[in-house]
N, C-alpha and C positions, 0 to 999 in steps of 0.2 A: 216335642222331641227332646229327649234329654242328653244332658252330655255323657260319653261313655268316659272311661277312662284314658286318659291322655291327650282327651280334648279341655280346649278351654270355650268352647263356642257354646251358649246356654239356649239357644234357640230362639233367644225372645232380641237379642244382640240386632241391631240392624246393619244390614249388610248391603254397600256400596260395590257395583261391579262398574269400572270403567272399560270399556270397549270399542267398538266400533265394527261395523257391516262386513270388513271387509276383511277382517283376521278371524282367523279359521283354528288359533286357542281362544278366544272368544268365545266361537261360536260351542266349541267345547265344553268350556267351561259352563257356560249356561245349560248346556245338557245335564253337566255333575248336577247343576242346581235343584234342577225342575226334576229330576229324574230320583232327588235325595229329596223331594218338597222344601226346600232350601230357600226362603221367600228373599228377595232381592232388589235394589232400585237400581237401571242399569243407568246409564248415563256414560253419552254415545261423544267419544271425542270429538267427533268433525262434525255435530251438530246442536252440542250445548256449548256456548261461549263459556271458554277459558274454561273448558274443562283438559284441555290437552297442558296446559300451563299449568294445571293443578298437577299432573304426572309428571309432568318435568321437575315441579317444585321438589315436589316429595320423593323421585325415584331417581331423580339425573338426568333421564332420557326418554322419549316417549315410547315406551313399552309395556304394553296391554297385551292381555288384559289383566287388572290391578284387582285387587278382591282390596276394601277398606272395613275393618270388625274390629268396634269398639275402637278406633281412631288410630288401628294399626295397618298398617299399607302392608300388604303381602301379594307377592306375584306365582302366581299358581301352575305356573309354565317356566321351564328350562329353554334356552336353543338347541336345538337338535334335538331333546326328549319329549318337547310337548305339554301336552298339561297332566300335573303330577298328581294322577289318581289316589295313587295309596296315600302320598303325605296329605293329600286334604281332606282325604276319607279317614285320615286320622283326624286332623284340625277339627272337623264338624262334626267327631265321633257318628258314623256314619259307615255303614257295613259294604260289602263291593266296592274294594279296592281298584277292581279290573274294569276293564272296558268294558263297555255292553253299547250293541248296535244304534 
């Protein structure tokens, strides 16, 4: 998959999702993934040690779910808006912006 224009994501970039079971932009999120073929290592706060410490470290606060590419932390969800189709669908140059079932 290659990058379109105004993405910087090259597809070969390894891509770290922090999350957990129990958040529902998480779960989200990983629909964008699988749904783009978007290959990913997910790594589940409340059950890999010191992975929640590692989101604290890097973001302030424990808020997942965290996308990590190319050793850049970016959070893929707003409060109150969810997780940000169009702008990731640009990041991963990646077409369907919108929601899909």
């Amino acid at each position: 998959m290659g990058a379109e224009r105004g993405s910087w994501y090259d597809g070969g970039m390894p891509l770290l999702l922090y999350s957990a079971t129990w958040c529902r932009d998480c779960r989200e999120a990983k629909k964008f993934l699988e749904r783009h073929q978007i290959s990913y290592t997910e790594i589940d706060i409340e059950t890999s040690p010191g992975a929640a410490d590692e989101v604290i470290r890097h973001v302030g606060k424990r808020a997942i779910p965290q996308f990590v590419l190319n050793g850049k932390w970016i959070q893929p969800y707003r409060a109150g808006r969810g997780f940000l189709h169009e702008e990731m669908s640009e990041l991963f140059g990646v077409a369907g912006a919108s929601r899909q079932p």
